[in-house]
KEKE-3310 file (N, C-alpha, C; in steps of 0.2 Angstrom, whole numbers, plus 5000, padded with zeros to 4 digits):
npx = (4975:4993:5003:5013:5021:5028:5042:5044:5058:5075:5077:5066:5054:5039:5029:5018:5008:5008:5010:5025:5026:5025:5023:5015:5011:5003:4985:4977:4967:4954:4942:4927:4923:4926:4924:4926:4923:4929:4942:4958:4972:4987:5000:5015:5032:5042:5060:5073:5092:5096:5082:5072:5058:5052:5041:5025:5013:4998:4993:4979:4972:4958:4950:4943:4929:4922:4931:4946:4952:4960:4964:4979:4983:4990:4988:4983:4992:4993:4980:4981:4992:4993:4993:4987:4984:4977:4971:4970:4967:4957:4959:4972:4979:4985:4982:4988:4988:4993:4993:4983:4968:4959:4952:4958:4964:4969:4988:4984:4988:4989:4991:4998:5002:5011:5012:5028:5037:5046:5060:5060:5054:5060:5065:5064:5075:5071:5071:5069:5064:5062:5054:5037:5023:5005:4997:4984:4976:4981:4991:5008:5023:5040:5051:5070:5079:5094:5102:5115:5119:5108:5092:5083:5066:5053:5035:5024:5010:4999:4986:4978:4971:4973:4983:4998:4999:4986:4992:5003:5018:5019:5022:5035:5053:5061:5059:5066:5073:5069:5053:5047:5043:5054:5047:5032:5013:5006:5010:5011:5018:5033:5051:5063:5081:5094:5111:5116:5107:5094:5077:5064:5047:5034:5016:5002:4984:4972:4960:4951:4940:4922:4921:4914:4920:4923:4932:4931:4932:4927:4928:4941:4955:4965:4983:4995:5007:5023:5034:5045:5037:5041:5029:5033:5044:5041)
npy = (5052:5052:5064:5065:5052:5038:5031:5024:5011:5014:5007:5008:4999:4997:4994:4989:4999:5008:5012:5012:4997:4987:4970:4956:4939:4933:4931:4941:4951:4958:4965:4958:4967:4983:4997:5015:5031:5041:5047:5047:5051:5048:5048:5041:5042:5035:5039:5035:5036:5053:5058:5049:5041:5026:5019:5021:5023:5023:5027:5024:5031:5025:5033:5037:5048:5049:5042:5034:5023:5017:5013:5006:5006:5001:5003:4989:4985:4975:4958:4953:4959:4970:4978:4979:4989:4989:4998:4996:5005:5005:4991:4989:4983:4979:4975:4967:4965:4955:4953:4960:4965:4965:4954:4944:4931:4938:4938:4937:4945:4947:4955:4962:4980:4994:5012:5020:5026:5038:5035:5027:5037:5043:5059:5064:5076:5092:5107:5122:5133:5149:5146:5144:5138:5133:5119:5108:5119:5124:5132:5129:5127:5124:5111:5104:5090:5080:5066:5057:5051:5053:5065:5077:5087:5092:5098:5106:5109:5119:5120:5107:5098:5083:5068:5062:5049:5048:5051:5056:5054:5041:5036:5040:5040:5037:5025:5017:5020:5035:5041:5048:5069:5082:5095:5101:5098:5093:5082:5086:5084:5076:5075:5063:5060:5048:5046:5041:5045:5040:5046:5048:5053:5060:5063:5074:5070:5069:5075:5072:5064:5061:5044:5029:5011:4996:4984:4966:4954:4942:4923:4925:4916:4919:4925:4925:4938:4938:4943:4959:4973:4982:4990:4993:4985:4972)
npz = (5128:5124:5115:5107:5099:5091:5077:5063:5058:5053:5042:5029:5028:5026:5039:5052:5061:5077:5095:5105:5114:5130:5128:5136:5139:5147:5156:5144:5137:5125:5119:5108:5097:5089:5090:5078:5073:5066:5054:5049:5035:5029:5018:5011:5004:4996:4991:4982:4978:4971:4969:4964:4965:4974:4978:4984:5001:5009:5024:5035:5049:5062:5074:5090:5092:5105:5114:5118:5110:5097:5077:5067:5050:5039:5022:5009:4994:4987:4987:5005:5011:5020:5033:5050:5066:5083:5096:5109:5125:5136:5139:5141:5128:5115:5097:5083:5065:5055:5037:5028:5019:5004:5007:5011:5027:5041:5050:5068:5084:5100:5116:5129:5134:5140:5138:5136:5147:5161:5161:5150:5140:5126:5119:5103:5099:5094:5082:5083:5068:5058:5047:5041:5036:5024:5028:5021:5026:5039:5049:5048:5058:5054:5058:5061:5061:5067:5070:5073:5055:5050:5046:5045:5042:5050:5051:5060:5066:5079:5080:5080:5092:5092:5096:5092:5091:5080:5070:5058:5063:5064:5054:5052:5055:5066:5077:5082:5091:5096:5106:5107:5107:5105:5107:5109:5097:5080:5070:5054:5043:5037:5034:5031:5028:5024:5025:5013:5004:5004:5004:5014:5012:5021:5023:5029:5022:5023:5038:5053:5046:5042:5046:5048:5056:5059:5068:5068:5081:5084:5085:5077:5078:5089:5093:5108:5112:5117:5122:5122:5110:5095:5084:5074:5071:5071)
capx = (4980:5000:5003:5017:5023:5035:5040:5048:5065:5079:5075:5063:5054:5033:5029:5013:5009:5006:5015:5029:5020:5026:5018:5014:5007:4995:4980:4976:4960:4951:4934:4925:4922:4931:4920:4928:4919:4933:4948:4963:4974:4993:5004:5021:5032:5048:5064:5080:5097:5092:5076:5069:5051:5053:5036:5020:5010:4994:4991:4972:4973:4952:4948:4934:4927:4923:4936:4951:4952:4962:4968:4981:4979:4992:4983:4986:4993:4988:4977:4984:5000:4992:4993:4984:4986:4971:4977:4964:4967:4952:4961:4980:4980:4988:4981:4993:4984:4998:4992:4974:4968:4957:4946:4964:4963:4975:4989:4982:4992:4987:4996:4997:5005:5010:5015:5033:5038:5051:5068:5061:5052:5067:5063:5068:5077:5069:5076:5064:5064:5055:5049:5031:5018:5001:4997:4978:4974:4983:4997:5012:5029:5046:5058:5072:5083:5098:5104:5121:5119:5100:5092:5077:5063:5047:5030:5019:5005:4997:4979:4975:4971:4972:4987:4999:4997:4984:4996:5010:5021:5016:5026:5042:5059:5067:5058:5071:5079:5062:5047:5041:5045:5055:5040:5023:5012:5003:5015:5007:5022:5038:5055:5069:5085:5098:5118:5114:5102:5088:5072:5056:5042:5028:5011:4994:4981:4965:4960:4944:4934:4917:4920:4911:4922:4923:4935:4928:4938:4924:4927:4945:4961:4972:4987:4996:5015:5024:5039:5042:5034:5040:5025:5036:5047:5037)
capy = (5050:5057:5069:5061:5045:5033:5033:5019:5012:5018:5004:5012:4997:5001:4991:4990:5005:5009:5014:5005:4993:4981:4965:4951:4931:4930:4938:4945:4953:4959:4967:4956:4971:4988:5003:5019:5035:5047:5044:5051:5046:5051:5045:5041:5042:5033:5041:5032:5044:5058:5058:5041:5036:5020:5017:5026:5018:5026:5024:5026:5031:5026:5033:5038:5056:5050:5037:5033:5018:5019:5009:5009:5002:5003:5000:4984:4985:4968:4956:4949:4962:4976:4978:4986:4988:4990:4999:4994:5010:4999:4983:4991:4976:4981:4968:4966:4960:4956:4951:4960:4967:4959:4947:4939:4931:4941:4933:4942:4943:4952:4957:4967:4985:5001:5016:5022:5031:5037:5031:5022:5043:5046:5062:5065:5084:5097:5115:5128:5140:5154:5148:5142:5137:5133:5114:5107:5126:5125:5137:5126:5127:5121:5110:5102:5088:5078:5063:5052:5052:5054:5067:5080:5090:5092:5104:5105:5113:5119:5121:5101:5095:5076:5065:5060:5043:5045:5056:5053:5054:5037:5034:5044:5034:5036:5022:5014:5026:5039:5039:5057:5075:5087:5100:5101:5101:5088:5082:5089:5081:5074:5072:5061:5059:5048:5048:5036:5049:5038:5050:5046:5061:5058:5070:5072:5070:5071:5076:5072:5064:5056:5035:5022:5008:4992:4977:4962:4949:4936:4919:4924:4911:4926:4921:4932:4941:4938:4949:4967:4973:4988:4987:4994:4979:4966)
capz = (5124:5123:5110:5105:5096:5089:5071:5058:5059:5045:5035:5025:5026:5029:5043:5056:5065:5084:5098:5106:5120:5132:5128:5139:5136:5151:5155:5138:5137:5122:5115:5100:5091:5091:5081:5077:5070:5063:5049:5046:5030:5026:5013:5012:4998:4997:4986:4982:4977:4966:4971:4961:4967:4975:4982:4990:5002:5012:5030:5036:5059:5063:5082:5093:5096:5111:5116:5118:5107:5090:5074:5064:5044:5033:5016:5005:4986:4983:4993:5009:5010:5023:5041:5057:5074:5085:5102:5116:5131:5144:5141:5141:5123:5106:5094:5077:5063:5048:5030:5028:5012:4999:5008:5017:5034:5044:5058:5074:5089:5103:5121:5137:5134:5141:5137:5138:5153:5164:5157:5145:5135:5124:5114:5096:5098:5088:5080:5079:5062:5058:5041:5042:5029:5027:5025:5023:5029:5044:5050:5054:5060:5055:5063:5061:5067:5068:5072:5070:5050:5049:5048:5040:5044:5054:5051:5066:5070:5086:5078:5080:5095:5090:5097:5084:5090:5076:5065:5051:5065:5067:5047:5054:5055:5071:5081:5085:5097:5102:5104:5108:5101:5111:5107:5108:5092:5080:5065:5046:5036:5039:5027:5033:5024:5027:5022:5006:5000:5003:5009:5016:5015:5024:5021:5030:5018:5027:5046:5056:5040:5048:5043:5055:5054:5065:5068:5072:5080:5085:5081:5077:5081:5093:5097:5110:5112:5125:5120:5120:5102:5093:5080:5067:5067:5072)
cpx = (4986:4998:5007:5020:5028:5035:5045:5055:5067:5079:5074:5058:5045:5031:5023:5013:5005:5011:5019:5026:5026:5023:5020:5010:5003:4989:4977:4970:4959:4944:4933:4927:4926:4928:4925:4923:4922:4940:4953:4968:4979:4997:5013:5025:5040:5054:5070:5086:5094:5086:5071:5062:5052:5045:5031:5016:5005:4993:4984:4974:4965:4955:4944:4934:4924:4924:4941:4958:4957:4966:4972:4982:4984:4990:4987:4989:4990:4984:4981:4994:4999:4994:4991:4986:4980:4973:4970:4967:4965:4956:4968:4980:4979:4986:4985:4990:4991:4993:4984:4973:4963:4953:4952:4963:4967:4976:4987:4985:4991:4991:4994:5002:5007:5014:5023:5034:5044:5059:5067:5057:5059:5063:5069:5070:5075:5070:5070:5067:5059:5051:5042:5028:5011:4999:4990:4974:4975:4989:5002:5020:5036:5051:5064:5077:5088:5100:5109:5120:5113:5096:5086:5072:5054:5042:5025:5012:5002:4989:4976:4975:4973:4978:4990:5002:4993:4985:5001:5014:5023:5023:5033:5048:5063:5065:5060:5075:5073:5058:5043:5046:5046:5050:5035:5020:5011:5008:5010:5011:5029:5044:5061:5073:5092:5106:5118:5110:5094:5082:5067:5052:5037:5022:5005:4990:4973:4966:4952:4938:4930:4918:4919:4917:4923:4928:4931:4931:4935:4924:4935:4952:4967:4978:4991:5005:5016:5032:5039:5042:5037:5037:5029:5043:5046:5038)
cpy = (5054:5060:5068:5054:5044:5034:5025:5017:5012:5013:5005:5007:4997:4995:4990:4995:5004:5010:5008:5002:4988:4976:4957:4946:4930:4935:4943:4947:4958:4959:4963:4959:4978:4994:5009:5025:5040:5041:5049:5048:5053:5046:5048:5039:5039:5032:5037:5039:5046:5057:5055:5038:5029:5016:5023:5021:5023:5023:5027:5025:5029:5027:5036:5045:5056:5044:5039:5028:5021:5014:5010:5005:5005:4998:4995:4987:4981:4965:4952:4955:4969:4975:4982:4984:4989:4993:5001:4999:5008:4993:4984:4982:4981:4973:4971:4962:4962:4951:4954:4962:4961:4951:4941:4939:4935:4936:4938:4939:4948:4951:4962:4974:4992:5005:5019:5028:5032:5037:5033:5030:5044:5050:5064:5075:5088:5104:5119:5133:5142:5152:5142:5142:5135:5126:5111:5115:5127:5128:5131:5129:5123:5119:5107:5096:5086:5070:5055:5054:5053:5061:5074:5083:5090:5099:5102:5109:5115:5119:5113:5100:5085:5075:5065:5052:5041:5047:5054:5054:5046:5032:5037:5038:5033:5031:5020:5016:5031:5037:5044:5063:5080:5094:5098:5102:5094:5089:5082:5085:5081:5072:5069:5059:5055:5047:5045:5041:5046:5044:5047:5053:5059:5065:5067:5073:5074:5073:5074:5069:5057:5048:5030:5017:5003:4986:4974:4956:4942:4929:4919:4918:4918:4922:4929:4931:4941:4942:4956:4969:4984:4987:4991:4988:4973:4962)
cpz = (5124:5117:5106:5104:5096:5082:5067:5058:5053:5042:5029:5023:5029:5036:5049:5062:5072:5086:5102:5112:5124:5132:5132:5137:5142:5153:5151:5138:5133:5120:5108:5096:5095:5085:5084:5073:5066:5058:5051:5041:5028:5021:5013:5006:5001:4991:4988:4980:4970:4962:4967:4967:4969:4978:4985:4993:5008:5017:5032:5046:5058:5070:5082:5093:5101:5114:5114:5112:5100:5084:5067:5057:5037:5025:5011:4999:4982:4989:5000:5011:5014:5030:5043:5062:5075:5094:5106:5123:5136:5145:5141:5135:5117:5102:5087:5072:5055:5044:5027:5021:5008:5000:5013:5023:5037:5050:5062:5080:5094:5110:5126:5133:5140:5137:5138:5143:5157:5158:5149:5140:5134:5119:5110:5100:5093:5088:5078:5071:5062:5052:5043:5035:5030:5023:5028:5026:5038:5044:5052:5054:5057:5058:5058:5065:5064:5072:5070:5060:5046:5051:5044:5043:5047:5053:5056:5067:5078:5085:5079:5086:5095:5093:5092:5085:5084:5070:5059:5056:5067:5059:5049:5058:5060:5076:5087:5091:5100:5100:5106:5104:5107:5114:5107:5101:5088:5072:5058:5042:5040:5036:5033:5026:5027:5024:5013:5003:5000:5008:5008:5017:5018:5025:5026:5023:5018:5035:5047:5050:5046:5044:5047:5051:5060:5062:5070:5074:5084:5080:5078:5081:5082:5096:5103:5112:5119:5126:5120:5112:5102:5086:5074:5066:5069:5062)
residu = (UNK:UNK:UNK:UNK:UNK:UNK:UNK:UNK:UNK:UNK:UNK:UNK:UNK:UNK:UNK:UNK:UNK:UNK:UNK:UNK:UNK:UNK:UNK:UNK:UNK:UNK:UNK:UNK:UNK:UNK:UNK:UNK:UNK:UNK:UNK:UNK:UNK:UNK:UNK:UNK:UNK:UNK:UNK:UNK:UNK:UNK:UNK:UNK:UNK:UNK:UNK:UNK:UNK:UNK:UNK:UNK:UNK:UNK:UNK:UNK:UNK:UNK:UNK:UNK:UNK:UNK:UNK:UNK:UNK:UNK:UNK:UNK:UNK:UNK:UNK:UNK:UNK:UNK:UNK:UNK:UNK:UNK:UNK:UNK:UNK:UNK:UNK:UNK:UNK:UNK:UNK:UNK:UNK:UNK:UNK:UNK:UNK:UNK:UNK:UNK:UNK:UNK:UNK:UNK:UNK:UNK:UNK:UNK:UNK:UNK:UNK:UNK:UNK:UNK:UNK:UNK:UNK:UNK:UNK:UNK:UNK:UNK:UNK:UNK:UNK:UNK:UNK:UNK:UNK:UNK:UNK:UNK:UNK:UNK:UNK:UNK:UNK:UNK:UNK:UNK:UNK:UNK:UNK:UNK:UNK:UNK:UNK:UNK:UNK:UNK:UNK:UNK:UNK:UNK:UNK:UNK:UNK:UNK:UNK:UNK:UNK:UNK:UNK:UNK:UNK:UNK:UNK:UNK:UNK:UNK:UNK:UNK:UNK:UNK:UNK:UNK:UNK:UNK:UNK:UNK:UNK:UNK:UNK:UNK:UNK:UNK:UNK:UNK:UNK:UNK:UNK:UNK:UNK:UNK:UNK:UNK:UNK:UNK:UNK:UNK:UNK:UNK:UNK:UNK:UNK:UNK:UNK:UNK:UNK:UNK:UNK:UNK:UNK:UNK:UNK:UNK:UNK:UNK:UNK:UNK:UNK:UNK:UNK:UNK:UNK:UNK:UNK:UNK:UNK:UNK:UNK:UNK:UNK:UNK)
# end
């Protein structure tokens, strides 16, 4: 898997995670089922001006410890009002599943993808500092960035090997425009802030918890995308 992601646009508005994909309507090929054996779980807090709680909302990453495979699962509030992505690596197919929660059908839409490459890897610029801290009991880094009227801080590690495909980098607001990270290093927590004062924090929670988890999409009505999909503004 890359090491690097996509992250939310300036919205601020939560929306289905995964990376950004080409998707095509023929030839679509998907797995029934899709098990996972690991978790990871961050949360994401969203402030209006001087710094008013508007919202928190937890994202659950499931993937393989030994695959490739991975899904992304932002948690309902109420029934029907969740969303996952399901991001198939063997079948190059991102499946999208909006409304889940609570016993709800979800629409599922699945597609052809790839990976961004050439041209099309725009990385986000990031500012090293020296100040560091230790988050979950990991050593991490400092960054900072910049760009047009947006603009906030980054803490990284080098202690995780993990992609941050399956990271909070995944809740992080500049999709719209990158979708990698000028550095190396796996995203621990994330502040964006933009001219309006509105800020988004975004935190790791847990790392590597053991949780069997399976999708199962037999017997499903899939429909499939024939557009390019950026799964945060799907």
């Amino acid at each position: 898997m890359r090491k690097q992601g996509i992250c939310l646009l300036a919205c601020l508005t939560v929306m289905p995670a995964a990376a950004q994909f080409k998707l095509f309507g023929s030839s679509v090929k998907w797995d029934p089922t899709y098990a996972f054996d690991k978790a990871n779980v961050f949360k994401i807090e969203f402030y209006a001006r001087k710094n008013e709680l508007m919202k928190t909302t937890r994202v659950r990453t499931f993937y393989q410890s030994a695959g490739e495979n991975f899904s992304v699962r932002f948690e309902a509030d109420r029934p029907g009002t969740g969303t996952e992505t399901v991001v198939d690596r063997k079948n190059l197919v991102g499946i999208q599943m909006l409304g889940t929660g609570g016993g709800a059908v979800p629409l599922c839409t699945a597609g052809k993808f790839k990976y961004p490459e050439g041209p099309d890897l725009k990385k986000l610029e990031l500012t090293a500092t020296a100040e560091t801290k230790a988050l979950l009991g990991l050593v991490c880094r400092k960054y900072t960035y910049t760009h047009k009227k947006i603009f906030g801080e980054v803490w990284l590690t080098e202690q995780v090997t993990l992609p941050n495909d399956v990271g909070v980098f995944r809740a992080a607001k500049m999709a719209a425009l990158h979708n990698t990270l000028s550095v190396p290093g796996f995203v621990m927590e994330m502040t964006t802030e933009d001219a309006g004062g509105g800020r988004t924090l975004m935190t790791t929670v847990s790392l590597g918890n053991d949780e069997p988890y399976t999708v199962d999409f037999s017997g499903i009505s899939m429909k499939t995308a024939l557009n390019t999909i950026n799964y945060y503004t799907y």
